[in-house]
N, C-alpha and C positions, 0 to 999 in steps of 0.2 A: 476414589480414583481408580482402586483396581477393576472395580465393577465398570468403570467408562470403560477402560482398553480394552476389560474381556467384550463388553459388548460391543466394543468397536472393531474386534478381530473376528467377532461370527459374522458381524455383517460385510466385512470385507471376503468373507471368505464364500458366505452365500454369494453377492454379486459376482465373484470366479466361478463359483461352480455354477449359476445361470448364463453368464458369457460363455464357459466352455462345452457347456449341453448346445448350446444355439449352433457355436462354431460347430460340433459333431453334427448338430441334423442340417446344415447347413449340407442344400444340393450344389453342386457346380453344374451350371449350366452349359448347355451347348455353346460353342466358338464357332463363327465364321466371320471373313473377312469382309469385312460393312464397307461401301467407300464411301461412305459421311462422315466416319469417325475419323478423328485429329483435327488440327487447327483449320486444314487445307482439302478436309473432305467436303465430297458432292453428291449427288444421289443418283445414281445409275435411272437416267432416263427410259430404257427399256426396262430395266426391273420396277418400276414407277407403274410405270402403263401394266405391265405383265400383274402386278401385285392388284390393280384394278380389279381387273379383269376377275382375278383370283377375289378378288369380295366381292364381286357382282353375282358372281356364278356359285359362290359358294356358302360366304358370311350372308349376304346382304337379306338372305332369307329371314335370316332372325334378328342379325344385330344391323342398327339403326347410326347412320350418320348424320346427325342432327345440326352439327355446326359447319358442314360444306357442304360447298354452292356446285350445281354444274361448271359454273363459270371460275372457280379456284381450277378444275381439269388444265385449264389454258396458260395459268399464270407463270409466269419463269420462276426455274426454281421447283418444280413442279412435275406432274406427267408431263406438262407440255403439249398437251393434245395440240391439234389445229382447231380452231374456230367452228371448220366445218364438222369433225370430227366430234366437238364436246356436244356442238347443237345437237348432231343426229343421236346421239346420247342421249342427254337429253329428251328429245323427241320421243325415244324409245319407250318413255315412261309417262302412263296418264296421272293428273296433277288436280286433285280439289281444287275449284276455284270457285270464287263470287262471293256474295248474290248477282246475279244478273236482274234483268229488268223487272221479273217477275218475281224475286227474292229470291229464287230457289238456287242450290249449289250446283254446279257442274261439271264433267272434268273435262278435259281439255290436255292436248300434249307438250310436254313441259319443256321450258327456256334455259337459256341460262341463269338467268339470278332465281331459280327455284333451288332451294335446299332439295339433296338426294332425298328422294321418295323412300319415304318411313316403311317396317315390314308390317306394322300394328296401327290401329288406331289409337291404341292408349295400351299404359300398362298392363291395368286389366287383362287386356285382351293376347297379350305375350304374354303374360301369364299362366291363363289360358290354356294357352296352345303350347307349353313348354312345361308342363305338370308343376304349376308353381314356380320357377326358377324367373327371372326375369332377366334375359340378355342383356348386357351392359352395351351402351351407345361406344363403341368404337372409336370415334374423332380424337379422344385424345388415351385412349389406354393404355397404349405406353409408359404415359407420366404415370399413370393412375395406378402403376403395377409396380412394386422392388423388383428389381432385375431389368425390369423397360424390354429394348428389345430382344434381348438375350432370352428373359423367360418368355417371351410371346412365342420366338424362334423354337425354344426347345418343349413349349409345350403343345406344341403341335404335333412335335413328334413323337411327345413321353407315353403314350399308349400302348400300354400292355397287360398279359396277363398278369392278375393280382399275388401274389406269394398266396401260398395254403392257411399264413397264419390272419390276413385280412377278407373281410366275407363283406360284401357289397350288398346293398340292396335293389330292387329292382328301379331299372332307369339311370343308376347310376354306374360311373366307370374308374378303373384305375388307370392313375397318370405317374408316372414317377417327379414329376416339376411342378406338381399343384401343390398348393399349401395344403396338408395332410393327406396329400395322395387319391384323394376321390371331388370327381365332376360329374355334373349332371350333364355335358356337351360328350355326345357322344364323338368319334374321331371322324375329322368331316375329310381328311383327305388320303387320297391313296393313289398309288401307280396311276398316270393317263388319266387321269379324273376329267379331264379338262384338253384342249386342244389351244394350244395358246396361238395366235395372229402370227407370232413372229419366228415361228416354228420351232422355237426350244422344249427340248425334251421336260414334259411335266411329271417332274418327280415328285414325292413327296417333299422330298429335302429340296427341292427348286421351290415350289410353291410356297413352303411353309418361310424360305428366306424373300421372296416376292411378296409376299403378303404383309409380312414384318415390314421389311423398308417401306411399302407405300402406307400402314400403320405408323414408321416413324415422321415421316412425310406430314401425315394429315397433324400429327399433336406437335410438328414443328415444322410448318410450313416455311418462317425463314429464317434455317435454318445456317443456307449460304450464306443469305446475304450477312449476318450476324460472324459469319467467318470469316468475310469477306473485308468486312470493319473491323475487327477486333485486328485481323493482318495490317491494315491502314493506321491504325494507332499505334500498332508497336511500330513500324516503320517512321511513325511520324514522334514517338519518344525517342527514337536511337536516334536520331537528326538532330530532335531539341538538346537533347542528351550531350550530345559532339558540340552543336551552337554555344550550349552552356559552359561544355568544359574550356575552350577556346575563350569564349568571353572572360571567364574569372583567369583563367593563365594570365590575356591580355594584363587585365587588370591588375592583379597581384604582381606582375613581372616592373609596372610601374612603383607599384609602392616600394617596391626592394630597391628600384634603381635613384628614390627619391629618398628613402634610409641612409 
């Protein structure tokens, strides 16, 4: 018996001291104000579009949106583009298509219900072109990440020089927000990088919060409307809620008066 408790007191004391190492290397991420977050959040329609913009021009070279459409650009909830606006998008971009008559493939400029035009033909070939590393498809990284948008947010920004005691190799970089502090993505943004449509100052810290939101956007497209019902249901338990108490009063207030 003394033998169980002692071994049940190293192993309680191991799982402390693994939870409390965690908690130490545990980073605190970057803060800012999201207006999707709470019951009653929404998604800044201009930072939607701006956050575009910011993967077209910047991500879209490497990493791959595979589960949206041009035609999600339009839907509510959403950028919101106009119609006209997602087409010439759209259009922007030449599209494999076929066989045509003669079997052969062709490209042709792309519609709406085309998925965003891939940076790669196949892994392989981002492979390739990215010394081994293979970009991860974007559409839902958020989920795919701890931290969600907080760590997309601040590791965009965590780039810096390495302390004297970590030594890098070549191709690779120090981030303070990566999981063990080294990426093969070098720092893709910087002051003015970009000139954005709607004349906002393109900061780093502007982009890297733009690009995150419409990041949160694509891996939670409805995101509103899910806020939108959950606010519907609780409004529609506080009623049933009042209905019920009122009904059993009624009721109860008969049997005492029949006692």
């Amino acid at each position: 018996m003394k033998k169980f408790f002692r071994a049940s007191f190293l192993i309680i004391l191991l799982i402390g001291f693994q939870f409390s190492s965690n908690a130490a290397d545990k980073v605190e991420y970057l803060k800012t104000d999201w207006s999707f977050k709470g019951p009653f959040g929404k998604f800044d329609r201009a930072a939607l579009q701006r956050g575009y913009q910011v993967y077209q021009e910047v991500c879209s070279s490497c990493h791959s949106m595979k589960y949206l459409s041009y035609r999600n650009l339009v839907e509510k909830g959403g950028p919101e583009f106009s119609i006209e606006q997602a087409k010439a998008i759209a259009a922007s971009f030449e599209v494999k298509d076929g066989p045509n008559a003669d079997g052969e493939m062709f490209m042709r400029p792309g519609r709406l219900s085309d998925k965003l035009v891939m940076p790669y033909e196949n892994e392989k070939a981002a492979q390739a072109a990215n010394g081994g590393a293979y970009p991860p498809d974007m559409t839902v990284l958020v989920k795919a990440r701890g931290g969600g948008v907080d760590y997309i947010y601040s590791l965009l920004q965590g780039y810096e020089d390495p302390p004297a005691s970590v030594s890098l190799d070549d191709g690779v970089y120090y981030n303070k927000y990566m999981y063990g502090n080294k990426i093969k993505m070098s720092n893709q943004l910087s002051d003015d990088l970009l000139e954005y449509s709607d004349g906002t100052n393109a900061s780093v810290e502007q982009m890297a919060k733009d690009v995150s939101t419409f990041l949160m956007w694509t891996a939670e497209p409805h995101l509103e409307t899910r806020h939108r019902m959950g606010f519907k249901a609780i409004i529609y338990l506080i009623i049933l809620t009042i209905l019920v108490y009122f009904s059993m009063k009624r009721i109860w207030s008969r049997v005492k008066t029949e006692v």
